[in-house]
C-alpha positions, 0 to 999 in steps of 0.5 A: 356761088358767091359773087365778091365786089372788090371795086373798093380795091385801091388800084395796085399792079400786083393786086390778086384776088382767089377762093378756095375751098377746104374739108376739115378745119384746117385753113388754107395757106396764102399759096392755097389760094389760086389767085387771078391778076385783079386787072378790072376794077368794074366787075364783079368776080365769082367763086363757086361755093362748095357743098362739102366744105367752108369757102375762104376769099383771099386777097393778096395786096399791099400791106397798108392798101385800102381793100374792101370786100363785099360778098353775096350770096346768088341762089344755087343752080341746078340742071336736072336730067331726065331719062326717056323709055328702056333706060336709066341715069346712066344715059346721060353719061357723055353730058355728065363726063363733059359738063360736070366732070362725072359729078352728078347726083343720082335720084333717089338720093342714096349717097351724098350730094355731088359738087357744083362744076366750075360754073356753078351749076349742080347736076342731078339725074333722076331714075324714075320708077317709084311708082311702077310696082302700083302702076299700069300692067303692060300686055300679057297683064306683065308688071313691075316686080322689082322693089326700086322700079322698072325706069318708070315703063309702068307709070302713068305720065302724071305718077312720072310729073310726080316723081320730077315734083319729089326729085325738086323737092329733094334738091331744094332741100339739100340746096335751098328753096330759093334754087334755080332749076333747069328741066333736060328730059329725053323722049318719054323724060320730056313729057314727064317735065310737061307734066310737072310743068303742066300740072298744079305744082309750086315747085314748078316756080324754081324751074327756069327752063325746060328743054325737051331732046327727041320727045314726042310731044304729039306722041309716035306712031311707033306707039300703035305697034302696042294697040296692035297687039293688045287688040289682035294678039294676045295671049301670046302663048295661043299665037306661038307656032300658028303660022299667022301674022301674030307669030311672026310679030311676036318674033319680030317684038322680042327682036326689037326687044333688045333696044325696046321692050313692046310690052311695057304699057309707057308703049301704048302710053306713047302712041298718038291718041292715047289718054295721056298723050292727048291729056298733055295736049288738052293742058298745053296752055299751061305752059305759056309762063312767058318767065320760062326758057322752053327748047326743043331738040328736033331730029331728022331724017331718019327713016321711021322704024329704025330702030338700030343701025341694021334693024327696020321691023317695019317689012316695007323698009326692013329686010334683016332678022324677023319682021312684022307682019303687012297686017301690023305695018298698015295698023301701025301707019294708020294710012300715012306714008314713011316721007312725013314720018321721017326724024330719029327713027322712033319719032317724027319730026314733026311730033317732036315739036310743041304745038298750040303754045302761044309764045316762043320756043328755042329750037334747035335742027340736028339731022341723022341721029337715031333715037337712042344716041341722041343723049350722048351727042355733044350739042348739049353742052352747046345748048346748055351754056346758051341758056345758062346765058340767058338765063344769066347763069 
């Protein structure tokens, strides 16, 4: 963006100020140019610079009048989207539609850089996955064979913290190294910013915000039902038509199947005492840069396990299409009730939240939205452009 000091302006009614941008060399007209009514002579005005294109600044004036220009250059700002568990880029769509008019480049790059919208700020969204086929096997030893990745369902949250690393370093390369950034991770995308963010990287210094929506920064429950599993029922092929609990929850699994693969092993990676989970915890001091803008998206009072508008695989709260069984409920609660675990449906509440961090975090309360809409809301824009403000975007 290029800020443009026109206070050197000799004050005149019809005095007019405007920008444009062309492709090619051919130069724009004088009614190219969409001009503003130049009215305030204490302010700055702003053009949004183009990556395609050579930018023009137009004054329209008297001829004679005493005009002086003086423009700088602010540094490019960018909102990088990070998608949670069983999804990819495209889950960010309504925020891409809303905020940047469907402009937003897709990592790993395989195009050309997408245009900032009318404020600015460049959008990018990551597919993580690069890691998966070196990765972690799920249960039943299942692994990754696809040669652009699984969505990251097969990575270990440090190899994700890598990716975000290799996705700045792409966008900086293409903006510049002097590059503002802000972090949107959804679920599982919010822990892979902490581990960017928690970790040893210098590109974390181009981060201004990290904003987290529905993650489980104390890890789920819903994350046990793959401990469960891997300690009583595998291999799955010796629990097929065994009349036990096993085939009833293997039933019940490739139900569940069609909003969330059980046997990737991001589930157990997910679930409360697991390695990464409590890596992340351990390391949270990290995050106590008091120069960054942290916000948490918190949903509740949604009844744990509702995993869709008509499915509860959980047998004490679900009644349609198979269930698991008694054996994995108790597993899987651990001793707790359903009250406290109330929030989207896959996480509480209260493990959506960041804990032990000494200073401020922005937080925002949205109640009865299940897990998987919660990036098609529109709320993000709301929270977008406050932080943008803060942020003196």
């Amino acid at each position: 963006m290029l800020i443009i000091d026109s206070k050197h302006m000799k004050k005149r009614c019809k005095d007019k100020i405007g920008c444009i941008t062309t492709i090619g060399s051919k130069k724009p007209t004088v009614s190219s140019f969409e001009y503003r009514p130049y009215t305030d002579y204490k302010k700055f005005e702003s053009c949004v610079a183009a990556i395609h294109g050579t930018m023009y600044i137009g004054i329209y004036g008297y001829v004679g009048g005493n005009y002086k220009l003086l423009a700088k250059e602010s540094p490019p700002k960018a909102v990088l989207l990070l998608h949670g568990l069983n999804s990819d880029a495209s889950t960010w769509n309504a925020l891409k539609d809303k905020e940047f008019n469907d402009k937003c480049t897709t990592l790993p790059l395989s195009g050309s850089i997408e245009n900032a919208n009318n404020r600015g700020v460049s959008c990018f969204a990551l597919n993580f996955g690069g890691y998966d086929r070196y990765g972690l096997k799920g249960l039943d030893n299942i692994s990754c064979d696809v040669d652009i990745g699984c969505q990251g369902d097969y990575s270990s949250f440090s190899q994700l913290g890598q990716e975000v690393n290799n996705a700045i370093t792409t966008i900086k390369k293409y903006l510049g190294n002097h590059t503002e950034i802000v972090l949107l991770g959804h679920s599982r995308g919010g822990l892979a910013a902490r581990s960017f963010m928690q970790g040893g990287y210098e590109n974390k210094n181009s981060v201004l915000s990290m904003i987290t929506t529905g993650t489980p920064h104390k890890g789920t429950p819903f994350g046990r039902i793959y401990d469960y599993l891997q300690q009583n029922c595998l291999p799955e092929s010796t629990h097929k038509n065994d009349n036990g609990d096993c085939e009833d929850d293997w039933e019940a699994v490739y139900v569940i199947d069609s909003d969330l693969d059980i046997r990737v092993p991001s589930i157990g990676l997910l679930s409360e005492g697991s390695t990464d989970i409590t890596t992340l915890k351990n390391n949270i001091n990290n995050l106590n840069d008091y120069n960054k803008t942290h916000v948490q998206l918190i949903y509740h009072n949604k009844t744990f396990g509702d995993v869709s508008p008509f499915y509860n695989p959980l047998p004490s709260q679900g009644w349609f299409l198979d269930q698991l069984s008694d054996r994995a409920e108790r597993f899987i609660l651990n001793g707790q009730s359903f009250d406290p675990l109330k929030g989207d449906g896959i996480v509480p509440s209260s493990n959506q939240m960041f804990n032990g961090i000494g200073r401020d975090v922005n937080s925002y309360y949205y109640s009865g939205i299940r897990h998987a809409k919660e990036t098609g809301q529109t709320k993000f824009n709301k929270v977008l452009h406050e932080i943008y403000n803060k942020l003196g975007w």
